[in-house]
VMD Tcl script that draws the C-alpha trace (Angstrom):
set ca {
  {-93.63 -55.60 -29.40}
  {-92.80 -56.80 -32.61}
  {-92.97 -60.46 -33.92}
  {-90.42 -61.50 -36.51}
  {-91.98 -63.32 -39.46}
  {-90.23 -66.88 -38.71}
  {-92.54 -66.93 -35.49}
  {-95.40 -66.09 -37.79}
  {-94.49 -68.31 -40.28}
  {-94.24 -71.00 -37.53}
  {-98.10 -69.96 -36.08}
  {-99.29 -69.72 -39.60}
  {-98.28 -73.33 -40.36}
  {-99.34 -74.45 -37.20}
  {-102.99 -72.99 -38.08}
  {-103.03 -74.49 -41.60}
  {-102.61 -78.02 -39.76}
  {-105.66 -77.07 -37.19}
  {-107.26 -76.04 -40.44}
  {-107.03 -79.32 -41.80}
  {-107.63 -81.36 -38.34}
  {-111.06 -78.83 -38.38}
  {-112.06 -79.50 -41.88}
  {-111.68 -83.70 -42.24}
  {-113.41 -83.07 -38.34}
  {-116.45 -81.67 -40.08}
  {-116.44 -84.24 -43.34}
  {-116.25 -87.03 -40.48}
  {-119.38 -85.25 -38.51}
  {-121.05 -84.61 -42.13}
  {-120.74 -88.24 -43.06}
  {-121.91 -89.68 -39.55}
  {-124.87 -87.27 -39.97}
  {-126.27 -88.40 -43.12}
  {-125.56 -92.07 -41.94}
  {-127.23 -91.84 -38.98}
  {-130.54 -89.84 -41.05}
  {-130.38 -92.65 -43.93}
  {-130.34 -95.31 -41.20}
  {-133.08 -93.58 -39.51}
  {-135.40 -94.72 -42.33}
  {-134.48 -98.83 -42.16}
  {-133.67 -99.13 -38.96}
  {-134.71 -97.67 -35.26}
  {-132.81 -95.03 -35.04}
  {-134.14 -92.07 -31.76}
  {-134.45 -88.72 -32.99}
  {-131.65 -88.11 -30.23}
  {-129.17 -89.53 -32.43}
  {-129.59 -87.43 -35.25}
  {-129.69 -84.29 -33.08}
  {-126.86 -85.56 -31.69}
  {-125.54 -85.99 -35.22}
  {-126.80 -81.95 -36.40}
  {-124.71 -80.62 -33.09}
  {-121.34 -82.64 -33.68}
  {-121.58 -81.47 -37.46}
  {-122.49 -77.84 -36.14}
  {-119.43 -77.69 -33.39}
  {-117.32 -78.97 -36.36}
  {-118.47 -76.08 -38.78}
  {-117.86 -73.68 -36.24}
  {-114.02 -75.18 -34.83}
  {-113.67 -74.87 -39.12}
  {-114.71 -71.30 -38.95}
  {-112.52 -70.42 -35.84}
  {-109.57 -72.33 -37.52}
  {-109.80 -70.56 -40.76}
  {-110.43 -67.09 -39.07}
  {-107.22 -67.65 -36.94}
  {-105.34 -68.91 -40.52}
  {-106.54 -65.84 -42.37}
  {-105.51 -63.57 -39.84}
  {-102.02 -65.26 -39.83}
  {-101.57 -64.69 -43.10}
  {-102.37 -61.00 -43.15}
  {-99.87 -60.44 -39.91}
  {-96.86 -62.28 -42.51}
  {-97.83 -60.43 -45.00}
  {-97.88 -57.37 -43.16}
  {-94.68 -57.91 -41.64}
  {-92.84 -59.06 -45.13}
  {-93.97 -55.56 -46.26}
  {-92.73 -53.97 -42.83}
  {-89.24 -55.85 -43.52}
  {-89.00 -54.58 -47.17}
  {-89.76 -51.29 -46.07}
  {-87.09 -51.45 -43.29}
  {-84.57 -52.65 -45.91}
  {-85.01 -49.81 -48.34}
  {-85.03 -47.47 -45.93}
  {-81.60 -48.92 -45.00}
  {-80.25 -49.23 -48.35}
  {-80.68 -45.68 -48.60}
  {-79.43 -44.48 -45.59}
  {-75.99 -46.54 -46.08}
  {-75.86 -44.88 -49.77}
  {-76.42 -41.35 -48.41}
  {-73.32 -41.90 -46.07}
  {-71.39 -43.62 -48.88}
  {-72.24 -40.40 -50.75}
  {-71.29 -38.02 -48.37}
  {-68.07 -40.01 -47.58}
  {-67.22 -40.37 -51.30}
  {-66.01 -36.32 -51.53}
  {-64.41 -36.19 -47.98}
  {-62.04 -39.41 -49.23}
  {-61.14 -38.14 -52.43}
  {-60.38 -34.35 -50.71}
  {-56.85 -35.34 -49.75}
  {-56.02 -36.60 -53.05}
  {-55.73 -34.37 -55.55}
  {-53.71 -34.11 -59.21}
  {-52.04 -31.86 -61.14}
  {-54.35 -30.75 -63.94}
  {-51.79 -32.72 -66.55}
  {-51.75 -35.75 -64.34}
  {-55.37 -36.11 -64.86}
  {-55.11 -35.85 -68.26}
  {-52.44 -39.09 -68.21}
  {-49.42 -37.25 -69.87}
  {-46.36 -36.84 -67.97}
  {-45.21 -33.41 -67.49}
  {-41.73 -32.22 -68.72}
  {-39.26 -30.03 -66.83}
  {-38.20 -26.84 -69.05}
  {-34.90 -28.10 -69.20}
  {-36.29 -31.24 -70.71}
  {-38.45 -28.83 -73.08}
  {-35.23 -26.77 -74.26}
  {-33.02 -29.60 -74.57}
  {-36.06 -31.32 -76.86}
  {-35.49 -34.48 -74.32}
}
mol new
graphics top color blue
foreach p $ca { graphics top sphere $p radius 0.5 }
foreach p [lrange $ca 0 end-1] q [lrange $ca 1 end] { graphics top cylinder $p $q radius 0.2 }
display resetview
């Protein structure tokens, strides 16, 4: 089944945002790690804290990963299907110019001219010619 590139365009943006949700996710999980391991040193701080602190930044890196994976893989599908579309399109152009082509003698087949008419004088009777009309 094929999927048109507005729904992939749609899914692609809606990646990008998880993307984004994923990444300030880890900056918030990287910045509550090293405040909870500078704290550690001044204040009583359990080692459960900052292992707590290691595991919300890992979960973060690896929702970033997932996102970005997902993104990536997005992009190559619209990519993939512009390319399909512009494919599809020249393929069409071409098959509506080889039946314009083929129609273009069968039209002009009914028509046809005097040999003087195509050349764009008019032709005199021979009464006309011995008269010198």
């Amino acid at each position: 089944m094929s999927v048109n590139t507005t729904q992939l365009d749609d899914e692609l943006r809606a990646a990008e945002r998880a993307l984004e949700a994923a990444t300030e996710r880890r900056r918030a999980a990287e910045r509550n790690l090293w405040a909870t391991v500078s704290r550690s040193g001044r204040v009583e701080v359990s080692s459960e804290q900052v292992v707590q602190a290691r595991a919300d930044l890992a979960d973060a890196d690896r929702a970033r990963s997932e996102a970005e994976a997902l993104a990536q893989g997005l992009r190559t599908r619209l990519r993939e299907a512009h390319e399909r579309e512009q494919r599809l399109m020249a393929v069409t152009d071409m098959g509506i110019a080889r039946n314009e082509a083929r129609r273009q003698p069968v039209a002009n087949a009914g028509v046809r001219k005097a040999p003087l008419e195509q050349a764009g004088k008019p032709r005199r009777s021979l009464l006309d010619r011995l008269l010198g009309r």
